[in-house]
Residue frames as a rotation matrix with the C-alpha (Angstrom) as fourth column:
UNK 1
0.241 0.304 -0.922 -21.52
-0.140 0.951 0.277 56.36
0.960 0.063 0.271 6.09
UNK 2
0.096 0.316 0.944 -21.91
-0.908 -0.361 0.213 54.95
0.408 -0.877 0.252 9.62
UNK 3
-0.884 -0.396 -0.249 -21.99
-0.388 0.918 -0.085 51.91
0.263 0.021 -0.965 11.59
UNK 4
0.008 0.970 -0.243 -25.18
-0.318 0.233 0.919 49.73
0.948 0.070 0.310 11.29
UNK 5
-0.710 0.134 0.692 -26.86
-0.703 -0.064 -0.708 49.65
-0.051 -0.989 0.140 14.91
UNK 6
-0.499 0.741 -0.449 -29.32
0.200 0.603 0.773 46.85
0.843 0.296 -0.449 16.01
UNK 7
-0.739 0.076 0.670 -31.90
-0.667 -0.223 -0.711 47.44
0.096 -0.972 0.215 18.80
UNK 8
-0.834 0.465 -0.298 -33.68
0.449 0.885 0.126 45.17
0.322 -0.028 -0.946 20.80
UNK 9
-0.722 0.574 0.386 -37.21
-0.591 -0.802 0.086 45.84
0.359 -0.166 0.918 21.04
UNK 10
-0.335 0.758 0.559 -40.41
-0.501 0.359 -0.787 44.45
-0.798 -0.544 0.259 22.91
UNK 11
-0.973 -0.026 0.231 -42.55
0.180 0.544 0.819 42.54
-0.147 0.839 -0.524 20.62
UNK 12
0.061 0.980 0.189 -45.64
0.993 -0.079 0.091 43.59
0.104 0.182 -0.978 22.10
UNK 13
0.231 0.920 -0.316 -45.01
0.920 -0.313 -0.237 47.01
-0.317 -0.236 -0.919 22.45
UNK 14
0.671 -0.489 0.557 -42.17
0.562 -0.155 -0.813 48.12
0.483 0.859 0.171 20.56
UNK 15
0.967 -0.256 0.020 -40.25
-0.168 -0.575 0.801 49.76
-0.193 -0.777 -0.599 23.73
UNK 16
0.229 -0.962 -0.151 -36.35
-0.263 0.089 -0.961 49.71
0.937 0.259 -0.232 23.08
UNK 17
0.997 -0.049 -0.064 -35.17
0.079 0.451 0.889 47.22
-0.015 -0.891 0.454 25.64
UNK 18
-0.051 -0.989 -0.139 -31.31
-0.974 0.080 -0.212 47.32
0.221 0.125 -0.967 27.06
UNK 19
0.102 -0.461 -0.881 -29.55
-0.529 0.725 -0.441 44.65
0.843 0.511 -0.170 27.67
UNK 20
-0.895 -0.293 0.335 -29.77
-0.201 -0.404 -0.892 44.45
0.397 -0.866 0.303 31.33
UNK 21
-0.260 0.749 0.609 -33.12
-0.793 0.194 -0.577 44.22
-0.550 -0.634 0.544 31.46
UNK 22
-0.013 0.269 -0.963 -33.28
-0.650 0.730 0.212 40.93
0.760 0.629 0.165 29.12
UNK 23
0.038 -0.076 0.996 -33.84
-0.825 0.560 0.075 38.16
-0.564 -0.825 -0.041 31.38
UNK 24
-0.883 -0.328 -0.335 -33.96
-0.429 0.853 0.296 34.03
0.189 0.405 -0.894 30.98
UNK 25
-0.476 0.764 0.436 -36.82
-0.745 -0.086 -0.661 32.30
-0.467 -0.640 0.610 31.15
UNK 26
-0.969 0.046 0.244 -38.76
0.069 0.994 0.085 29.05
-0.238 0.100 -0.966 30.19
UNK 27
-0.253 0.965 -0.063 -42.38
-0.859 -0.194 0.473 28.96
0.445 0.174 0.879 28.13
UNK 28
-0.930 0.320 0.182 -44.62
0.174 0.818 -0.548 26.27
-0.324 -0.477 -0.817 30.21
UNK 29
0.247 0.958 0.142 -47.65
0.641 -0.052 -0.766 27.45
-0.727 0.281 -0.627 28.36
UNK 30
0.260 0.205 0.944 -49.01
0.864 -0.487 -0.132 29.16
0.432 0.849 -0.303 24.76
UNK 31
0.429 0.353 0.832 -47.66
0.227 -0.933 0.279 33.19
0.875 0.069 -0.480 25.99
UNK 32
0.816 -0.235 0.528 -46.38
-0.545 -0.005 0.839 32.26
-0.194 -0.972 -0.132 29.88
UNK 33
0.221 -0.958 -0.184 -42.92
0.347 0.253 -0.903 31.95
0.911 0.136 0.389 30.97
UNK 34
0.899 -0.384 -0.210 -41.25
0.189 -0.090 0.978 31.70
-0.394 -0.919 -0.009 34.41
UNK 35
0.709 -0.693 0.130 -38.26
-0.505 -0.627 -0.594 33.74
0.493 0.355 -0.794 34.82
UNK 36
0.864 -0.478 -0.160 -34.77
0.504 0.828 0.247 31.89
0.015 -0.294 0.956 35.53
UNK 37
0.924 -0.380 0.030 -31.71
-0.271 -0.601 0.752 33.44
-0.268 -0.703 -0.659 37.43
UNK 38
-0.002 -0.924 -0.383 -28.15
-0.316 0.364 -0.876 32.89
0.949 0.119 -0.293 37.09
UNK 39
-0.538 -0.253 0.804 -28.92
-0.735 -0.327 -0.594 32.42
0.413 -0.910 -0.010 40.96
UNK 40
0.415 0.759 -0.502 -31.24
-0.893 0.236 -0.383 29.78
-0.173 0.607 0.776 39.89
UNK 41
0.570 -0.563 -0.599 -28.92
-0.232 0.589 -0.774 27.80
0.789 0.580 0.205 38.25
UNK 42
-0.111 -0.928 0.357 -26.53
-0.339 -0.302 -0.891 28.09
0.934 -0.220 -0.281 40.75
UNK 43
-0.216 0.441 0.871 -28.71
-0.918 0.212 -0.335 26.73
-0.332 -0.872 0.360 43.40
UNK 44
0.618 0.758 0.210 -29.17
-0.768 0.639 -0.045 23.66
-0.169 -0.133 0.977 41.61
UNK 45
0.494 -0.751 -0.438 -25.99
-0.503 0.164 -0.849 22.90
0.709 0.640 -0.297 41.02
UNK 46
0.941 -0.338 -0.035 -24.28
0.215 0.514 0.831 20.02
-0.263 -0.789 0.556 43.34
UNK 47
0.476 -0.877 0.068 -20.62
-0.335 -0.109 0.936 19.80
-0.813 -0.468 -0.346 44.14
UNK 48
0.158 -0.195 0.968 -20.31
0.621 0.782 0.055 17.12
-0.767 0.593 0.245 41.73
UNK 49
0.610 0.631 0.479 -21.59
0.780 -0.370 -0.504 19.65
-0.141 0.681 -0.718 38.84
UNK 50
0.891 -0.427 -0.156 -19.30
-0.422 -0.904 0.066 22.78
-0.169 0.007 -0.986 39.98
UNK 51
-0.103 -0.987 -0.123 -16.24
-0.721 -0.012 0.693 20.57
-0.686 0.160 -0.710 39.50
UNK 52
-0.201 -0.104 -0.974 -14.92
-0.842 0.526 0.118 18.25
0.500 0.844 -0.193 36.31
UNK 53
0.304 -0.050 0.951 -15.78
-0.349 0.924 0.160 14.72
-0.886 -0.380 0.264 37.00
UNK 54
-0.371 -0.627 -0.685 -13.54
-0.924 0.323 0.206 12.75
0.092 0.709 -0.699 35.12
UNK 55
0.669 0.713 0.208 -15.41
-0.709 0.697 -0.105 9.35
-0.220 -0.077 0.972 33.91
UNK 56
0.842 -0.109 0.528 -12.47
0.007 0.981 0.192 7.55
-0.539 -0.158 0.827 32.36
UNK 57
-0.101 -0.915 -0.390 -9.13
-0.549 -0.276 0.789 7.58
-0.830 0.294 -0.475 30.43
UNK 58
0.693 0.507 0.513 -8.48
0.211 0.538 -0.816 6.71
-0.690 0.674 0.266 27.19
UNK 59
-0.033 -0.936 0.351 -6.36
0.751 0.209 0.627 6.76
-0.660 0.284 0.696 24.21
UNK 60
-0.613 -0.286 -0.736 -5.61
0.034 -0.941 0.337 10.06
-0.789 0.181 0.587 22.43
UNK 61
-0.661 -0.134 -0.738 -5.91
-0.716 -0.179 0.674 8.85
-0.223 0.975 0.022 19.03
UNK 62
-0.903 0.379 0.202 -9.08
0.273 0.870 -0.410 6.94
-0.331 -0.315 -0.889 19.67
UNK 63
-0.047 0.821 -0.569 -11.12
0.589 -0.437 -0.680 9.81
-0.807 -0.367 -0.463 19.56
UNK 64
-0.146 0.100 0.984 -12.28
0.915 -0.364 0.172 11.34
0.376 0.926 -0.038 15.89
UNK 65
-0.609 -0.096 -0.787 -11.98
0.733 -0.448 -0.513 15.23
-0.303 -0.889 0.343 15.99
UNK 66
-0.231 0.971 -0.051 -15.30
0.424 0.148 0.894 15.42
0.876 0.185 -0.446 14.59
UNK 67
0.296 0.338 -0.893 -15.62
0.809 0.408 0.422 15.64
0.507 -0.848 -0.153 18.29
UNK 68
-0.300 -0.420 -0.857 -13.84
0.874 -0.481 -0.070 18.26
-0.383 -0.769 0.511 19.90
UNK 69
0.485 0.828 0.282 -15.05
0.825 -0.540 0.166 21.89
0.289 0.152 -0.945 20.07
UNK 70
0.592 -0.633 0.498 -13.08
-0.606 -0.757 -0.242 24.89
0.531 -0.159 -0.832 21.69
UNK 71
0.411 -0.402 -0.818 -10.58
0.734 0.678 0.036 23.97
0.540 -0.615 0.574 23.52
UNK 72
0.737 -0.090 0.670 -9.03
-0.130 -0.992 0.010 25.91
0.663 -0.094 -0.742 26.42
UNK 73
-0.646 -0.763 -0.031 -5.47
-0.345 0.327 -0.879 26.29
0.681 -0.557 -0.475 29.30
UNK 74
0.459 0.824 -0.333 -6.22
0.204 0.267 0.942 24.92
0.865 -0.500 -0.045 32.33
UNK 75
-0.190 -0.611 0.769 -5.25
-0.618 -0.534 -0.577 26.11
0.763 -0.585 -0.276 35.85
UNK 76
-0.130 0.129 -0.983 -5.16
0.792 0.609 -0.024 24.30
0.596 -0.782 -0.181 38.92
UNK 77
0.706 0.620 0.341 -7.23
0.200 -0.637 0.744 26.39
0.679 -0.457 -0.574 42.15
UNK 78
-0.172 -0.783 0.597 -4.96
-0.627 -0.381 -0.680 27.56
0.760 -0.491 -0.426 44.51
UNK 79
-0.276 -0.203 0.940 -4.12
-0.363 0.927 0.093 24.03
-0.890 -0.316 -0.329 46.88
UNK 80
0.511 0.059 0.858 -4.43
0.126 0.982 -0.143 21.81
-0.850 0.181 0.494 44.17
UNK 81
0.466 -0.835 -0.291 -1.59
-0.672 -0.548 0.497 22.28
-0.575 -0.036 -0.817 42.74
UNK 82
-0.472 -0.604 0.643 0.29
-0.591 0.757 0.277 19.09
-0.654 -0.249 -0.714 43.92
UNK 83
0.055 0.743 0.667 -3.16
0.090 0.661 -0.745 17.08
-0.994 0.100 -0.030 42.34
UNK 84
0.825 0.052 -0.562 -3.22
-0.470 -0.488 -0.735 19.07
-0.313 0.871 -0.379 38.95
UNK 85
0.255 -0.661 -0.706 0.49
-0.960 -0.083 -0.268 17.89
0.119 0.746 -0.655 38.39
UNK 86
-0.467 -0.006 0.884 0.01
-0.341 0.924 -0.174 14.49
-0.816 -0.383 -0.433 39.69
UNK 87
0.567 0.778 0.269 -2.92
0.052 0.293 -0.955 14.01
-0.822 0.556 0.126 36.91
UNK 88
0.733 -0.412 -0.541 -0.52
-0.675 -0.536 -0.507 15.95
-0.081 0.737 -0.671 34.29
UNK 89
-0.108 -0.990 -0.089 2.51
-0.992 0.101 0.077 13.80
-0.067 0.097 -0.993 34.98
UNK 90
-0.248 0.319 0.915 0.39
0.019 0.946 -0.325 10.30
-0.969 -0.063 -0.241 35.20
UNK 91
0.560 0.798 0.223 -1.25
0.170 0.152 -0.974 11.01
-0.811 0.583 -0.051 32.10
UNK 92
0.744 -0.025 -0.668 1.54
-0.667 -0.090 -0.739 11.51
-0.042 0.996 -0.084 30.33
UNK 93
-0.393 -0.600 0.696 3.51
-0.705 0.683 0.191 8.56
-0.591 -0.416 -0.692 31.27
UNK 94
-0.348 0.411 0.843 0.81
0.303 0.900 -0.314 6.59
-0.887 0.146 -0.438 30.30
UNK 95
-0.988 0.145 0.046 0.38
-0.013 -0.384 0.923 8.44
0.151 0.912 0.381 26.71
UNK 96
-0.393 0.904 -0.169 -3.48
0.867 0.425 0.259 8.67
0.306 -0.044 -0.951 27.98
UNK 97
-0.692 0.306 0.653 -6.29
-0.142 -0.946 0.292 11.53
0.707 0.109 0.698 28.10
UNK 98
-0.817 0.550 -0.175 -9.23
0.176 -0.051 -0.983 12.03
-0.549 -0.834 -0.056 30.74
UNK 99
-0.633 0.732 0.251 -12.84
0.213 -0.147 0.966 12.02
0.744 0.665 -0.063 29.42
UNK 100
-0.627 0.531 -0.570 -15.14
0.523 -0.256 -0.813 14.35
-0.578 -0.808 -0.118 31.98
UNK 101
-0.145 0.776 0.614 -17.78
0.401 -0.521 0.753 16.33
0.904 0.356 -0.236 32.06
UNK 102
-0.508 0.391 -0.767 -19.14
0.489 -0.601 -0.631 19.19
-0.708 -0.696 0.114 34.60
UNK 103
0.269 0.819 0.507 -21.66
0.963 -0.223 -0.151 22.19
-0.011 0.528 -0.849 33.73
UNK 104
-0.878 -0.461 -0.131 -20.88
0.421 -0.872 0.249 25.18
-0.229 0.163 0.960 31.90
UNK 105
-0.578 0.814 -0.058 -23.65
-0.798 -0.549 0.249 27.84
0.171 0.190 0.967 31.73
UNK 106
0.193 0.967 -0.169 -27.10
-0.981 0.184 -0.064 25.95
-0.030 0.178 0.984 31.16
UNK 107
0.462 0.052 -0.885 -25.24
-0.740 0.572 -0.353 22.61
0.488 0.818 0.302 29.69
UNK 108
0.459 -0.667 0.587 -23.59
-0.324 0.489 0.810 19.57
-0.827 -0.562 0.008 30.78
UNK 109
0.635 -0.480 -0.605 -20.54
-0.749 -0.191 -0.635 19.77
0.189 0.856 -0.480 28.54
UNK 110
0.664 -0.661 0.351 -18.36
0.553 0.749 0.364 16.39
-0.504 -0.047 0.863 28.09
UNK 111
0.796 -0.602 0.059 -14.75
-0.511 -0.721 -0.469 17.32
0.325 0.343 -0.881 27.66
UNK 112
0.859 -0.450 -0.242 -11.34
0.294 0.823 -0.486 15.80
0.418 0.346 0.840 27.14
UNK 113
0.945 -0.325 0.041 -8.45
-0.188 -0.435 0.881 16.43
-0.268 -0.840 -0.472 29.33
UNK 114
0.771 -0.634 0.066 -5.35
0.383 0.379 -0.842 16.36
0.509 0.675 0.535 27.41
UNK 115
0.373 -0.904 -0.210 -1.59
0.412 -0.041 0.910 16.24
-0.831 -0.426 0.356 29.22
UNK 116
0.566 -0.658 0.497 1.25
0.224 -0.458 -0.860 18.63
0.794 0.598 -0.112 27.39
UNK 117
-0.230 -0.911 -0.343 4.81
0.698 0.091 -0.710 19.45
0.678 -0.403 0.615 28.86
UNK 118
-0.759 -0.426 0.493 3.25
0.286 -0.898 -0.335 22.80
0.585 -0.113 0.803 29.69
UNK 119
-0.589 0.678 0.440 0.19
-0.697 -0.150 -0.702 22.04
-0.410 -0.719 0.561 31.69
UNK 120
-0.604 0.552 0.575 -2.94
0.668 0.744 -0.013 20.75
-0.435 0.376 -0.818 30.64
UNK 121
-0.946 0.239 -0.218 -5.73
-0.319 -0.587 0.744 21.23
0.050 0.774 0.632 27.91
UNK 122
-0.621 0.729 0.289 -9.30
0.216 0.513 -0.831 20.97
-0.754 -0.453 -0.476 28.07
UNK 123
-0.816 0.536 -0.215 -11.45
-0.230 0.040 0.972 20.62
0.530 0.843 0.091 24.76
UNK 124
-0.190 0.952 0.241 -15.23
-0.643 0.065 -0.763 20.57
-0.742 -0.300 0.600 25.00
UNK 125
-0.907 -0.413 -0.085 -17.04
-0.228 0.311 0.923 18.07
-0.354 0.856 -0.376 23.03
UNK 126
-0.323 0.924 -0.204 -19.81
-0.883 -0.217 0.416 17.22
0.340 0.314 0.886 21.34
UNK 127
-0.058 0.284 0.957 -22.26
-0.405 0.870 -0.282 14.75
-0.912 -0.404 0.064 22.21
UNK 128
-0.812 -0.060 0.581 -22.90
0.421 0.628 0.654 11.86
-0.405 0.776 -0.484 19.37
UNK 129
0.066 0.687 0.723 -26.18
0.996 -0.006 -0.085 12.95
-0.055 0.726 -0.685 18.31
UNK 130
0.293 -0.416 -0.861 -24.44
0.173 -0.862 0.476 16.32
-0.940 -0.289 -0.181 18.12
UNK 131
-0.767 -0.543 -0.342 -21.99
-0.332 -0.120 0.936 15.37
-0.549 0.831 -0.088 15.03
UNK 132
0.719 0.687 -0.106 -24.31
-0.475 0.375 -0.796 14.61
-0.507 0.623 0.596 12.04
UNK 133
0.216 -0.530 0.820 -23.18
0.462 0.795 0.392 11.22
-0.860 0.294 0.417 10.16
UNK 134
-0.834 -0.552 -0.005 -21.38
0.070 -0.115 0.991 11.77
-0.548 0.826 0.134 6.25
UNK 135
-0.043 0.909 -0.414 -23.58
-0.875 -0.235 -0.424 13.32
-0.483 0.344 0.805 3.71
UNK 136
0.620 -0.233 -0.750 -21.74
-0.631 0.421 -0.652 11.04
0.467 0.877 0.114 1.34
UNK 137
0.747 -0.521 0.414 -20.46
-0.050 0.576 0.816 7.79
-0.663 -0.630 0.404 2.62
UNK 138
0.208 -0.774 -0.598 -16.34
-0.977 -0.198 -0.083 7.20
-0.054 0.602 -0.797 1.19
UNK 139
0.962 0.218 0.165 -15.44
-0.167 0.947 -0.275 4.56
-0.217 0.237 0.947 -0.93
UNK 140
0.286 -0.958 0.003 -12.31
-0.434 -0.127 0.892 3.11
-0.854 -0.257 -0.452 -1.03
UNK 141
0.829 0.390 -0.401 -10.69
-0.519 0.271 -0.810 2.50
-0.208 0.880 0.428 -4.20
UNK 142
0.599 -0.797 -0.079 -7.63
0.352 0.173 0.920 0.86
-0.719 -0.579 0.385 -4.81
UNK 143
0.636 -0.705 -0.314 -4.49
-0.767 -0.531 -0.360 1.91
0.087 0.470 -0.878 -5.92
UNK 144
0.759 -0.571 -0.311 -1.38
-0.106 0.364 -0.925 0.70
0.642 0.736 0.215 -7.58
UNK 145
0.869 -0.334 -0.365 1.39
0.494 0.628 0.601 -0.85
0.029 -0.703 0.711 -5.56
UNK 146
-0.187 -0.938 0.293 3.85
0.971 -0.222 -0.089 1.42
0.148 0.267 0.952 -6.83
UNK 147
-0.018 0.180 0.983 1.77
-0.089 -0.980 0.178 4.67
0.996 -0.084 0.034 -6.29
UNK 148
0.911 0.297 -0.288 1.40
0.330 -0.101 0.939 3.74
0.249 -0.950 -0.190 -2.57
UNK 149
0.338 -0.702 -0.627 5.07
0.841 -0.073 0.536 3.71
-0.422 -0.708 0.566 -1.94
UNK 150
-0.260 -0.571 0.778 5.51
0.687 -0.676 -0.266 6.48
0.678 0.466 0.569 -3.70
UNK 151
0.249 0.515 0.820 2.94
-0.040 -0.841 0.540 8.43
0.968 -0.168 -0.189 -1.87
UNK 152
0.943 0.295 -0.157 4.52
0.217 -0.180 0.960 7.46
0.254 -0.939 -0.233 1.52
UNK 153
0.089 -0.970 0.228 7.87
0.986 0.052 -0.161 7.98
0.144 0.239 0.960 -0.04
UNK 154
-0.373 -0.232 0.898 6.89
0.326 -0.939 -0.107 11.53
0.869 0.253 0.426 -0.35
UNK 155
0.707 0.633 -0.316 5.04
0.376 0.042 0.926 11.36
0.599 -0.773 -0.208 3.17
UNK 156
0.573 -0.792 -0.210 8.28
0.778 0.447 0.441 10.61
-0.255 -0.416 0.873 4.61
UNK 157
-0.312 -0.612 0.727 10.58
0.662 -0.689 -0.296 13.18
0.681 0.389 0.620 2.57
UNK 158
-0.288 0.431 0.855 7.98
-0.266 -0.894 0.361 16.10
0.920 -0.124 0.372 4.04
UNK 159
0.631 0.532 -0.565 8.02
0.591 0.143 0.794 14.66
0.503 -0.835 -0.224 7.55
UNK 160
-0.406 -0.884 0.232 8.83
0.389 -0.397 -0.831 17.57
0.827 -0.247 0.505 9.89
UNK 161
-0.560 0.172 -0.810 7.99
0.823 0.227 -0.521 18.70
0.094 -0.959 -0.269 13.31
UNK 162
0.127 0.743 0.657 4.93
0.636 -0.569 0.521 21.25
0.761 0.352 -0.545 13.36
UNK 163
-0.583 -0.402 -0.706 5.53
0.677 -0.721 -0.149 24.74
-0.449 -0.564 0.693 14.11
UNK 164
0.467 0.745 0.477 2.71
0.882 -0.348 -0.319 27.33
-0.072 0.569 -0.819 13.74
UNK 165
0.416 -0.201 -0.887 4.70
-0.126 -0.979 0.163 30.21
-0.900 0.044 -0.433 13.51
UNK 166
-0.764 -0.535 0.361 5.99
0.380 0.078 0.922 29.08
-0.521 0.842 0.144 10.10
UNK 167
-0.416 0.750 0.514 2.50
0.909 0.369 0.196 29.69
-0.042 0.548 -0.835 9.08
UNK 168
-0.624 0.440 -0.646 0.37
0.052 -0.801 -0.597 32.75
-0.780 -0.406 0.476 8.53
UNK 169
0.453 0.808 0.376 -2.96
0.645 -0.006 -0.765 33.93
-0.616 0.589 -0.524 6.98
UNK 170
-0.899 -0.437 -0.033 -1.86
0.241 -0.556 0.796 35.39
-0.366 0.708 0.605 3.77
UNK 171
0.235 0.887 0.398 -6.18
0.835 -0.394 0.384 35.98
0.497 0.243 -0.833 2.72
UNK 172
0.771 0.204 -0.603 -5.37
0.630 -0.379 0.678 38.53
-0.091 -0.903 -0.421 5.99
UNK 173
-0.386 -0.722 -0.574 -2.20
0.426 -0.691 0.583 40.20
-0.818 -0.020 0.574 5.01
UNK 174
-0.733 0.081 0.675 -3.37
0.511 -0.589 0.626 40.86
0.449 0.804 0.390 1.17
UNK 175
0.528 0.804 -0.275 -7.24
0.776 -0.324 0.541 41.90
0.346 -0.499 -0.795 3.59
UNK 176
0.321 -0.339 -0.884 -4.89
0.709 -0.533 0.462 44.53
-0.628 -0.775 0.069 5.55
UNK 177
-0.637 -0.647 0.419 -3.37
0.665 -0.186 0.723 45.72
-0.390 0.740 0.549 2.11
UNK 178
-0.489 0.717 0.497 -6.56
0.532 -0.207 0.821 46.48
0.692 0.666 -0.280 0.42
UNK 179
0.374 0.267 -0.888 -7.23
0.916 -0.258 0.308 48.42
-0.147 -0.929 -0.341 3.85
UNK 180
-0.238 -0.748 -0.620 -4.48
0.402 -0.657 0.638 50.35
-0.884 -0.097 0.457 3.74
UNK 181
-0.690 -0.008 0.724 -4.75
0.724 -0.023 0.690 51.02
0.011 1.000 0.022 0.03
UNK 182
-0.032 0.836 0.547 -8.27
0.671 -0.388 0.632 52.39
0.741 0.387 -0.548 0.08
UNK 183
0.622 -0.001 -0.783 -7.60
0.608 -0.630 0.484 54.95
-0.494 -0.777 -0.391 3.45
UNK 184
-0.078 -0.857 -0.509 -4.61
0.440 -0.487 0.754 56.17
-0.894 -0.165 0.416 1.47
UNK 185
0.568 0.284 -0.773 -6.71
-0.624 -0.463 -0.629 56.76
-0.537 0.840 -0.085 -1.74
UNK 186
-0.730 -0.670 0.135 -4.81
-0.272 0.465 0.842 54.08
-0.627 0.578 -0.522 -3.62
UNK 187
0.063 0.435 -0.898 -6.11
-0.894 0.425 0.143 51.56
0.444 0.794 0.416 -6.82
UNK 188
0.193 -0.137 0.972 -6.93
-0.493 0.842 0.216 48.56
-0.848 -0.521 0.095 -5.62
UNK 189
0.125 0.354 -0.927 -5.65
-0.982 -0.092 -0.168 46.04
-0.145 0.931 0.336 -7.81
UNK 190
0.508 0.755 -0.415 -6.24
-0.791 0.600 0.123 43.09
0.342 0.265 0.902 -9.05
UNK 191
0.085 -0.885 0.457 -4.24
-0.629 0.308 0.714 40.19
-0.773 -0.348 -0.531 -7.86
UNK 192
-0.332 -0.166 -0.928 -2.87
-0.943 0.069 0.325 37.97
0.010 0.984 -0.180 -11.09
UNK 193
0.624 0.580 0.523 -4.67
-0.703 0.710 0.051 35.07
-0.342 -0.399 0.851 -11.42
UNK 194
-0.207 -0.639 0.741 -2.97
-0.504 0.719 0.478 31.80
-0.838 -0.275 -0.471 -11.14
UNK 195
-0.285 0.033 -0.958 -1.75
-0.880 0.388 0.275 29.74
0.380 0.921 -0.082 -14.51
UNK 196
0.874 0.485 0.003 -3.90
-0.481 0.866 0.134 26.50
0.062 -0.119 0.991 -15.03
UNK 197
-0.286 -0.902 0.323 -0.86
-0.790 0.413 0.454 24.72
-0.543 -0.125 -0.831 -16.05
UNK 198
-0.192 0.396 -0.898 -0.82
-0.651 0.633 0.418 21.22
0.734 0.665 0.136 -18.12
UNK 199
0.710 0.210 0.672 -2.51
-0.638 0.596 0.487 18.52
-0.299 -0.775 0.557 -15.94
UNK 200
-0.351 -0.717 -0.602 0.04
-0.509 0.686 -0.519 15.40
0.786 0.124 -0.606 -15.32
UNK 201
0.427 0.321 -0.845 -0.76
0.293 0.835 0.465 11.77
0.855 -0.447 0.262 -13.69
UNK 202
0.910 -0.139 0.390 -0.48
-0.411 -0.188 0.892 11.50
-0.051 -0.972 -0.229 -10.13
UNK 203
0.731 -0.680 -0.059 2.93
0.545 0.530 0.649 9.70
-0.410 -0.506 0.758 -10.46
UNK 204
-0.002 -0.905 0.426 4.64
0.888 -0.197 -0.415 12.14
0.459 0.378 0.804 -11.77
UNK 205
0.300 0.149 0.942 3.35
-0.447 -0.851 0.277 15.02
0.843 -0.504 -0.188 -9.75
UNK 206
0.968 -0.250 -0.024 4.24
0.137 0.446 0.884 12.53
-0.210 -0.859 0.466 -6.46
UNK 207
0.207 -0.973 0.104 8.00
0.967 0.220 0.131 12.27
-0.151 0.074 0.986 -8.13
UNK 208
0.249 0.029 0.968 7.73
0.648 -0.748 -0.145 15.47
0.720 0.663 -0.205 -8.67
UNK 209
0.809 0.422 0.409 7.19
-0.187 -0.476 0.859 16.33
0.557 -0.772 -0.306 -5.04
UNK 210
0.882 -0.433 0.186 9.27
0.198 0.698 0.688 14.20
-0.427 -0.570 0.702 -3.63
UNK 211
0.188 -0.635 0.749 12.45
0.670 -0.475 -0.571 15.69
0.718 0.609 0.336 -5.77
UNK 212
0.044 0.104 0.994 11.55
-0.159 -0.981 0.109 19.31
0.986 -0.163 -0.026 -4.34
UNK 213
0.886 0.461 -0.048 11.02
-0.067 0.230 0.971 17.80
0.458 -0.857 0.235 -1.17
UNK 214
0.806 -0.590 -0.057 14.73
0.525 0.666 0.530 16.62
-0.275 -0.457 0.846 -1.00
UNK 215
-0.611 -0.647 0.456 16.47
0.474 -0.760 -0.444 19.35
0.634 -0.055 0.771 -2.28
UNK 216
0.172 0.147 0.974 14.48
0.027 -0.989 0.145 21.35
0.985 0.002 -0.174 0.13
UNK 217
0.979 0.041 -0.198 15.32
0.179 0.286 0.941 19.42
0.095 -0.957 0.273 3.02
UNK 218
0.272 -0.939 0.210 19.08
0.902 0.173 -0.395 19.40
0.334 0.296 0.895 1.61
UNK 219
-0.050 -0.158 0.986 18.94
0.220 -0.965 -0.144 23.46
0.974 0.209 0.083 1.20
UNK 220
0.567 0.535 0.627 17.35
-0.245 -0.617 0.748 24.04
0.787 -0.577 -0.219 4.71
């Protein structure tokens, strides 16, 4: 067994094409296309366009994150330093984010400028007619005056400051196992499947929680 190759080929004449010679290029007719440069681009691009223009500020938790897309560090160019931590140190004073936009590749990409002790973040986002609306709109139902405070009783118990290194893919460690396993000629086996258990009302599975919650805060 092998690894599965694709190649790219012509369409009209079946010629194995690299990758190199792929160009960009725009149909303006049934069959006809004009070829477009990275050099191209790059010539049409104003000042304005090669840097972030920042349109306005706003409040973190304003913004659904529906919305945000990759996010990535930012650096400040060599002189603008002083400016970079001027923006960084205003913006978090004022608990407040930057909403710009500039062009990446082909696109004009709107993107959120987010202050942290350690620099800044920049998230791309979608545009609105980007996100697509709920398949299924949510109804609210109501609940019992005594399950709310439970459930923020147990909020509360389990409020702790978020560290991702507490965390890891465990799908990935058992994935690395079953690696190992099958190079060394092992059995893979099965993993044991999980007991159903008896079902119980939400208020006792909340008082339930809440318990565990408080002896594990106690223990830790």
């Amino acid at each position: 067994n092998s690894r599965i190759q694709y190649k790219k080929t012509c369409a009209h004449c079946g010629k194995e094409i690299t990758s190199k010679e792929i160009v960009k290029g725009y149909q303006y007719d049934k069959d006809k296309y004009v070829v477009i440069t990275d050099e191209d681009i790059e010539k049409i691009k104003t000042e304005k366009e090669k840097s972030i223009q920042i349109l306005h500020f706003a409040q973190l938790n304003q913004i659904s994150p529906v919305y945000y897309e990759k996010t990535y560090q930012a650096a400040p160019e060599a002189g603008g330093e002083k400016a970079f931590e001027l923006l960084r140190s205003a913006l978090m004073a004022e608990q407040k984010i930057a909403i710009g936009k500039t062009v990446m590749g082909t696109k004009d990409t709107l993107m959120a400028i987010i202050p942290r002790e350690e620099g800044i973040l920049i998230s791309t986002m979608f545009y609105a007619d980007e996100v697509k609306d709920l398949q299924k709109p949510y109804t609210k139902l109501e609940v019992l005056e005594q399950e709310f405070n439970m459930a923020k009783l147990l909020i509360n118990s389990m409020d702790t400051p978020f560290d991702p290194s507490k965390y890891k893919d465990e799908y990935q460690v058992r994935l690395r196992e079953l690696i190992e396993a099958k190079v060394s000629g092992k059995e893979v086996v099965a993993a044991e499947p999980d007991s159903a258990g008896k079902v119980i009302d939400l208020m006792e599975a909340l008082k339930i929680s809440v318990e565990k919650a408080k002896k594990d805060k106690e223990s830790a």
